[in-house]
C-alpha positions in Angstrom: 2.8 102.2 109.4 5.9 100.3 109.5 6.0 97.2 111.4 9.0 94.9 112.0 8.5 91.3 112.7 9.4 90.0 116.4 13.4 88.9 115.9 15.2 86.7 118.1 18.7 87.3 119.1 21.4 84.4 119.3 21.7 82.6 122.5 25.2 83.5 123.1 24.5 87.3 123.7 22.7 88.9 126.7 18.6 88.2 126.5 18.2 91.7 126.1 15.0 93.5 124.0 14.8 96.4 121.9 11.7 98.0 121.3 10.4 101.3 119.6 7.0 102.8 119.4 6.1 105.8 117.3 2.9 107.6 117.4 2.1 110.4 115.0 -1.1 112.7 115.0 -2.7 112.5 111.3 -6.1 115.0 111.4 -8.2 114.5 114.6 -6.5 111.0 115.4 -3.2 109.3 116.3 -1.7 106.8 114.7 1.6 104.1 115.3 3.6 105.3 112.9 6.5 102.5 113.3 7.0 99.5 115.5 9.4 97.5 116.1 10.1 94.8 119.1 12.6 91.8 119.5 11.8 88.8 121.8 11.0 88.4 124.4 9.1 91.6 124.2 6.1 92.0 121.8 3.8 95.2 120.9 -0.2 94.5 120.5 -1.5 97.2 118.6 -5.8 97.0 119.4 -8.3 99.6 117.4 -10.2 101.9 120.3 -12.7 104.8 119.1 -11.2 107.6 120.4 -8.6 110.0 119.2 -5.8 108.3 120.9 -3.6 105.4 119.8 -2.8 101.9 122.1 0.0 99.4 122.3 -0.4 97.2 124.6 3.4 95.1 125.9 3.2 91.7 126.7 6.1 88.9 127.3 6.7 85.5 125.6 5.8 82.8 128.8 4.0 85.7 130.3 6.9 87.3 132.7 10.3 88.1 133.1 12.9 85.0 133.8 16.5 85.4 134.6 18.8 87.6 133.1 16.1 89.1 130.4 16.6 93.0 130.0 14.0 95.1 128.2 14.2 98.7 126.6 11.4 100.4 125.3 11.9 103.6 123.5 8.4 105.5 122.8 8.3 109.1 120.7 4.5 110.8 121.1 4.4 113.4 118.2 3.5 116.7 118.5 -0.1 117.1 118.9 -0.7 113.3 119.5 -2.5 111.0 121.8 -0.8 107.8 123.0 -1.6 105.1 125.7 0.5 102.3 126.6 -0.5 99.3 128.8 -0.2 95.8 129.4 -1.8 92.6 127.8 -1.5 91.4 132.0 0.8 91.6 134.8 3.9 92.1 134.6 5.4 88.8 136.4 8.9 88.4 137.2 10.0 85.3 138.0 12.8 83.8 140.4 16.3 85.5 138.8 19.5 85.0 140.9 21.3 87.2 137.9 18.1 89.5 137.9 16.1 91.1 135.7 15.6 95.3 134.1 13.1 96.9 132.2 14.0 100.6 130.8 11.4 102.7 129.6 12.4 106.1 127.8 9.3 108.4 126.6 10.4 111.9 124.4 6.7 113.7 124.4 6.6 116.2 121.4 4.8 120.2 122.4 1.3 119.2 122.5 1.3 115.7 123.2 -0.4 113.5 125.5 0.8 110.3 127.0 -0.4 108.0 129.1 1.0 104.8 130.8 -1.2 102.9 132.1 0.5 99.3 132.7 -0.7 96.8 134.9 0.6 95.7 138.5 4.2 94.3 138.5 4.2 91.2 140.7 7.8 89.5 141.8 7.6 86.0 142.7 9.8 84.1 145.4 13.6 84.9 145.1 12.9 87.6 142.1 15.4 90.5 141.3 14.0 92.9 139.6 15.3 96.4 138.4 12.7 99.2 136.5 13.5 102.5 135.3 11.1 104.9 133.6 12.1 108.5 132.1 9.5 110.8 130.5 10.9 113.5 128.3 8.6 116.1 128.3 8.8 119.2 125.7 6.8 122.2 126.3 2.6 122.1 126.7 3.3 118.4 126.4 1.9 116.4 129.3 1.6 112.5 130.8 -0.3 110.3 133.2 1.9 107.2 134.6 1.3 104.8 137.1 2.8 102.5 138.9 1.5 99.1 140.8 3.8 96.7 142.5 1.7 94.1 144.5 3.1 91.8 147.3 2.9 88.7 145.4 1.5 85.2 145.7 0.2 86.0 148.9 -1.6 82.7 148.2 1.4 80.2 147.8 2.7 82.2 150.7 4.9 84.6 148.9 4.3 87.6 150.5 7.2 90.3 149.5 8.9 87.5 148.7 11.5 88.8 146.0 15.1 89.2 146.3 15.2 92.6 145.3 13.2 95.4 143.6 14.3 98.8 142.2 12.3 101.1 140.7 13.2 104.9 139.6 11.1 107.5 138.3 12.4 110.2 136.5 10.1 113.4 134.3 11.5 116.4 132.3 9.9 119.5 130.8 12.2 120.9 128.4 15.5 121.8 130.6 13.8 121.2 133.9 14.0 118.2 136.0 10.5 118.5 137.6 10.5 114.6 139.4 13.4 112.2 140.0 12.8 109.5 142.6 13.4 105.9 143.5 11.9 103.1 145.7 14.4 100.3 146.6 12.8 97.1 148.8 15.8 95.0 149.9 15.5 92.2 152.5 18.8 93.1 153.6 17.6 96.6 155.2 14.9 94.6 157.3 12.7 91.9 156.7 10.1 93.2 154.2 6.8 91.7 155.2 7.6 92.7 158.5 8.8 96.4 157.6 5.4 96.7 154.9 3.0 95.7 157.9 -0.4 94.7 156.7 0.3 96.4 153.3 -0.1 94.4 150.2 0.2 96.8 146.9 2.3 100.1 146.8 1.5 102.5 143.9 2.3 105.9 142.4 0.8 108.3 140.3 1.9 111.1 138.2 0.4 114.0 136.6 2.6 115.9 134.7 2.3 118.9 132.5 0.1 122.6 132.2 -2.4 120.3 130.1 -3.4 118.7 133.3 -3.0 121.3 135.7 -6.8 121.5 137.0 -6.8 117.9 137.1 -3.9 117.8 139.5 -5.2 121.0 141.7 -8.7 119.2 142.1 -6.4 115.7 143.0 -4.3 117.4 145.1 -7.2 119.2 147.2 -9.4 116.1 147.7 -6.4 113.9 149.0 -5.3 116.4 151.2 -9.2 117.1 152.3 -9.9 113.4 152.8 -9.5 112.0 156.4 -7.5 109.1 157.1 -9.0 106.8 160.3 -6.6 104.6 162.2 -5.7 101.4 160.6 -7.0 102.7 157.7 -7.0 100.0 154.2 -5.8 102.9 151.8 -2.9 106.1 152.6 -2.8 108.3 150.0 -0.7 111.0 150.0 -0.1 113.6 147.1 2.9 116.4 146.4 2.6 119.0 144.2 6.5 119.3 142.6 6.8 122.6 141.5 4.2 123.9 139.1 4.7 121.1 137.1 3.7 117.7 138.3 1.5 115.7 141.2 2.9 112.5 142.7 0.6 110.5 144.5 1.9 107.8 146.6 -0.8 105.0 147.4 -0.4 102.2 150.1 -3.3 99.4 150.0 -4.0 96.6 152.1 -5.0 94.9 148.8 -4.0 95.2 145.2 -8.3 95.4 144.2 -8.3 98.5 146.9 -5.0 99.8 145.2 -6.1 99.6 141.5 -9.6 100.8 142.8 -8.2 104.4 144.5 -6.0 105.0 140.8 -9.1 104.2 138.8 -11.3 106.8 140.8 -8.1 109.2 141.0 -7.9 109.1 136.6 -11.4 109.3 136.0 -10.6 111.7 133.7 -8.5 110.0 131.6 -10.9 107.9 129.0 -12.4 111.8 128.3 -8.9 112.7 127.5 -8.1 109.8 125.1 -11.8 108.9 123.8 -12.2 105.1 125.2 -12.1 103.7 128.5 -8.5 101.8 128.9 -9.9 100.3 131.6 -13.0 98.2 129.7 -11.2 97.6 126.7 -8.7 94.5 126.6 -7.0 93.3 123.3 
């Protein structure tokens, strides 16, 4: 494994990050074959015991401040097993100029990867702009998700932020199976107002022939469950194509919102070999 050591760029260019994960499959496992990060950006790399590789992302001063811009380019070999997550939230802090994050995944035939990050959370007067492309060749196949909670509901900063985009984009070879994007600007209506009692928003996608019973058993119990009035959790799920499920989850609280995507990917620590979800770094 090759692993560059976190560089910082001069202070009179654009606090921008470049980062770049490899994973390889050697016998029965996956490994990081390179890694490299710049500041503020920085790459944990844990031991699990399953067949799958981890990096975890994490930030220097634990969030995103004005002007930062971060690109993460991740390969998954053929044949391998990658998961990448976060060391914490992803905080994003008050930014007039604003703030990006660009994640591009390339998926290899046979690979599995999953991103599994936790919630992003934009405080008072945040801008914040997130793009995320998976590149899927074929029988590869991915699991995402995506969390953005309200806030600090408690300091009274309850959809709060300036601005946030977010766009979703997944490939399979030459076909364009999902491309969608959620923008919350105060300027088309106040937000707390127009998110009602709503405090987390999330989506998950399935995406791949790997994972096709997992998204026909998804898709049948969301569609089979029954939704009372004023209910604390709407779920709704869209099967795009014969290629991907998109699950779009609305939660009164971000516990109830990370609770339904837990439940929803109980499959997932089979598929990699450890439970991303007890394991920490």
């Amino acid at each position: 494994m090759r692993l560059f050591a976190e560089q910082r760029r001069s202070e009179d260019t654009e606090r921008g990050s470049e980062a770049r994960l490899s994973f390889r499959r050697v016998g029965a496992s996956t490994v990081i074959d390179s890694a490299f990060a710049t500041s503020p950006l920085r790459v944990l790399m844990p031991r699990n015991h399953g067949r799958a590789a981890w990096a975890y992302t994490s930030t220097l001063g634990g969030g995103l401040v004005d002007g930062d811009a971060i690109r993460l380019r991740v390969r998954v070999g053929a044949g391998a097993a990658a998961a990448l997550l976060s060391q914490g939230e992803n905080r994003v802090y008050r930014s007039p100029a604003g703030c990006r994050s660009e994640l591009v995944v390339d998926v290899e035939e046979g690979g599995l990867f999953a991103l599994l990050p936790d919630a992003t959370v934009c405080f008072a007067g945040a801008s914040y702009e997130q793009k995320t492309e998976l590149r899927l060749a074929p029988g590869a196949a991915a699991v995402a998700v995506d969390v953005l909670a309200a806030g600090r509901s408690a300091r009274g900063e309850r959809w709060a932020f300036r601005r946030y985009g977010g766009e979703l984009s997944v490939r399979s070879g030459d076909r364009l199976l999902v491309r969608e994007r959620l923008l919350l600007d105060p300027d088309h209506g106040p937000l707390a107002e127009r998110l009602g009692r709503f405090d987390a928003l999330c989506t998950v996608l399935l995406a791949g022939d790997a994972l096709r019973a997992e998204r026909a058993a998804l898709a049948r119990r969301i569609q089979a469950a029954p939704l009372p009035a004023r209910a604390g959790l709407v779920e709704q799920a869209n099967e795009v194509g014969d290629g991907a499920l998109v699950i779009r989850i609305a939660a009164v609280s971000l516990e109830d919102a990370l609770r339904a995507v837990r439940e929803h990917l109980r499959f997932v620590p089979d598929l990699l070999g450890d439970d991303p979800w007890a394991r920490r770094p």
